[in-house]
Legacy VTK file of the C-alpha trace (Angstrom):
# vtk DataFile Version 3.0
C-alpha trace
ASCII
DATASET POLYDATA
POINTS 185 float
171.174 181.097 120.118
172.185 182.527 123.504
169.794 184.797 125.740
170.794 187.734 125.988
172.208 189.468 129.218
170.078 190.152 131.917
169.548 193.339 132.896
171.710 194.922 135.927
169.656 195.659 138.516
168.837 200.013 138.937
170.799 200.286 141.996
173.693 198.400 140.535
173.376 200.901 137.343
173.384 203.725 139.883
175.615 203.310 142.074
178.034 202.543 138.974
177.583 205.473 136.952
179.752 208.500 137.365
180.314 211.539 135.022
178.916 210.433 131.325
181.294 210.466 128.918
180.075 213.620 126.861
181.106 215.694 130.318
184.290 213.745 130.974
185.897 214.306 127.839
187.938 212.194 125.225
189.744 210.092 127.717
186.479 208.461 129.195
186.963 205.327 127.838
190.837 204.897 128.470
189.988 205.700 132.299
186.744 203.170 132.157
189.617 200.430 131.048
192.078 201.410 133.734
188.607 201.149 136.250
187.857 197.519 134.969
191.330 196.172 134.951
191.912 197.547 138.553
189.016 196.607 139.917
189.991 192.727 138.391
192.454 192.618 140.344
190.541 193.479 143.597
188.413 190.706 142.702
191.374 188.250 141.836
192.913 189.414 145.549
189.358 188.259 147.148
190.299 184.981 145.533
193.372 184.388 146.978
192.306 185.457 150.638
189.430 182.827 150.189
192.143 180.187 149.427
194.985 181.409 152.157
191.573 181.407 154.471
190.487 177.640 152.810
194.424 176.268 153.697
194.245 177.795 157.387
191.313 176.009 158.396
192.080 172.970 156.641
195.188 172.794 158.332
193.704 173.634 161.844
191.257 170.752 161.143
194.171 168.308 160.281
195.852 169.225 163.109
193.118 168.440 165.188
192.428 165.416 163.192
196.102 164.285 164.711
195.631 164.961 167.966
192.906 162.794 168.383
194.302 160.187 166.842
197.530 160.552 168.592
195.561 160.505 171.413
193.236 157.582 170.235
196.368 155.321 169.188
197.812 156.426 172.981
196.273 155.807 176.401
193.179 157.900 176.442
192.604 157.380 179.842
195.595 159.588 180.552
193.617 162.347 178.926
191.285 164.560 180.857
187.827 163.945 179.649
186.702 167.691 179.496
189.879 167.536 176.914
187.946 164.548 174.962
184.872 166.597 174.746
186.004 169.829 174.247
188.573 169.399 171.036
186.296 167.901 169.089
183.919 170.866 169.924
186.365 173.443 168.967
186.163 171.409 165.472
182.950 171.754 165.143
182.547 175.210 166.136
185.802 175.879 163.554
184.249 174.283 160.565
180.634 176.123 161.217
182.804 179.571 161.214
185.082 178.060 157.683
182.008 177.601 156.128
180.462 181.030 156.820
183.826 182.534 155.971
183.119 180.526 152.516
179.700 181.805 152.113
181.112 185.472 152.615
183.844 185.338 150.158
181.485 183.593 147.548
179.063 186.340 147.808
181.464 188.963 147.702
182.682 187.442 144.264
179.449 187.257 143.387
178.917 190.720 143.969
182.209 191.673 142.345
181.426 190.189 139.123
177.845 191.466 138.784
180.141 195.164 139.223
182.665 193.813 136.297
179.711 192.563 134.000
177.993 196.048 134.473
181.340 197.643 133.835
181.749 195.287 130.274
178.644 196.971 129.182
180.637 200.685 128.319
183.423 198.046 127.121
184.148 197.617 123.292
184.197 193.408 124.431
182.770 191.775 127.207
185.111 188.535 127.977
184.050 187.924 131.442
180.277 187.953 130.529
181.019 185.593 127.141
182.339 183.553 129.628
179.992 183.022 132.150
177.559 182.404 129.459
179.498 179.941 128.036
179.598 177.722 130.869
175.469 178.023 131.359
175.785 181.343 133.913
176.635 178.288 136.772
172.941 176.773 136.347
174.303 173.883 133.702
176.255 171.869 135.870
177.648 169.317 133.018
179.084 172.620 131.464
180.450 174.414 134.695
180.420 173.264 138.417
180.626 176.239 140.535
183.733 175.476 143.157
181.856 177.253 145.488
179.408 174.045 145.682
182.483 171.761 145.681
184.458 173.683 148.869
181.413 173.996 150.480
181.423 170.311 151.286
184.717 170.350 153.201
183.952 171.861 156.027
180.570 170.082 156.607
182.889 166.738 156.237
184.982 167.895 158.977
182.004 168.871 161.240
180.686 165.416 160.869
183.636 163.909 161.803
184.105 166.311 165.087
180.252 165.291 165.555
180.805 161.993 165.576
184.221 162.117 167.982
181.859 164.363 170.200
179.396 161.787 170.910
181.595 159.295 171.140
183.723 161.433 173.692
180.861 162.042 175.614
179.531 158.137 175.802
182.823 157.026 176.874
182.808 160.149 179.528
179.405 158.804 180.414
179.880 155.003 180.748
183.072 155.530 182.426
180.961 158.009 185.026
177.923 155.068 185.188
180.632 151.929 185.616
182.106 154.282 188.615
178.783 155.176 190.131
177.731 152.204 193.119
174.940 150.181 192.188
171.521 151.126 194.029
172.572 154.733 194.663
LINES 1 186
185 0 1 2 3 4 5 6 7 8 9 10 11 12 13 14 15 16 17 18 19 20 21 22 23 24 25 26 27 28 29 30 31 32 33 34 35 36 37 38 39 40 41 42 43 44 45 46 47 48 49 50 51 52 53 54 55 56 57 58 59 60 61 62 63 64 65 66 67 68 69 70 71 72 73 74 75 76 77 78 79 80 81 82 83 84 85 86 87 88 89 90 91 92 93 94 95 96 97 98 99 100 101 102 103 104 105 106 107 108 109 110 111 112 113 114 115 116 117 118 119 120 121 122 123 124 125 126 127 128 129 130 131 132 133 134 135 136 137 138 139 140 141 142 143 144 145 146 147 148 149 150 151 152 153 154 155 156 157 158 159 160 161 162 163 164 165 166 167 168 169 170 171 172 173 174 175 176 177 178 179 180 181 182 183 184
């Protein structure tokens, strides 16, 4: 047996509620229908701006990711070293800002589908809700792994790597500076 739905939170309730359906008259429900369905769509439009924002920054990182290693593969001393510092700092900076653009978008489905489960409640059927109990409410990971947790991942990959090319920038910046610098000075 199932537990049963947990209760929306008062605010949620309130801010929710509009005219009750003994004031609004006979096509309350019809409206309440048009409501839901519109307002899935708002929420499957968040979705796709989280994946056209996803493919932008994956593609900024990959073109990164090429540059140093056209630049690795070429004669790096040709390249100015505040160049060999700063690029893979742009990466990093990039991927910190992907994955708070992430975090955003993941709450603000999160927020969007506490609104539609609130909404199923003055619905004849509640699919979304059936749904998300189905697959454990996201807490049973062998029944549902949230892709939130998954994409998540991505960016801090990238940042690692842009860490690591960092460093190394700045040790060859650094021995190259020490083997230049006269002994005893």
């Amino acid at each position: 047996m199932t537990a049963p739905t947990p209760p929306p939170s008062a605010g949620l309730d309130a801010a929710l509620s509009g005219v009750p359906a003994s004031e609004y008259g006979e096509l309350y429900r019809e409206h309440v229908l048009e409501v839901y369905k519109t307002y899935l769509e708002l929420a499957d439009h968040i979705s796709e701006r989280r994946e056209k924002a996803n493919s932008f920054f994956l593609a900024v990182n990959s073109a990164i990711v090429a540059l140093l290693a056209k630049e690795a593969l070429g004669d790096i001393d040709k390249t100015p070293r505040g160049l060999q510092i700063l690029v893979p700092l742009v990466g990093i900076v990039l991927c910190y800002l992907w994955y708070r653009i992430i975090r955003s978008y993941r709450d603000l489905n999160t927020a969007k589908f506490e609104v539609v489960h609130a909404i199923e409640r003055h619905l004849p059927l509640r699919p979304y809700d059936a749904e998300w109990e189905h697959v454990g409410r996201g807490k049973d990971k062998k029944k549902y792994l949230p892709f939130t947790h998954v994409e998540n991942f991505v960016p801090w990959l990238f940042l690692l790597f842009h860490l690591v090319l960092a460093v190394c920038a700045g040790w060859m910046i650094w021995q190259g500076t020490a083997a230049t610098v006269p002994a005893g000075k």
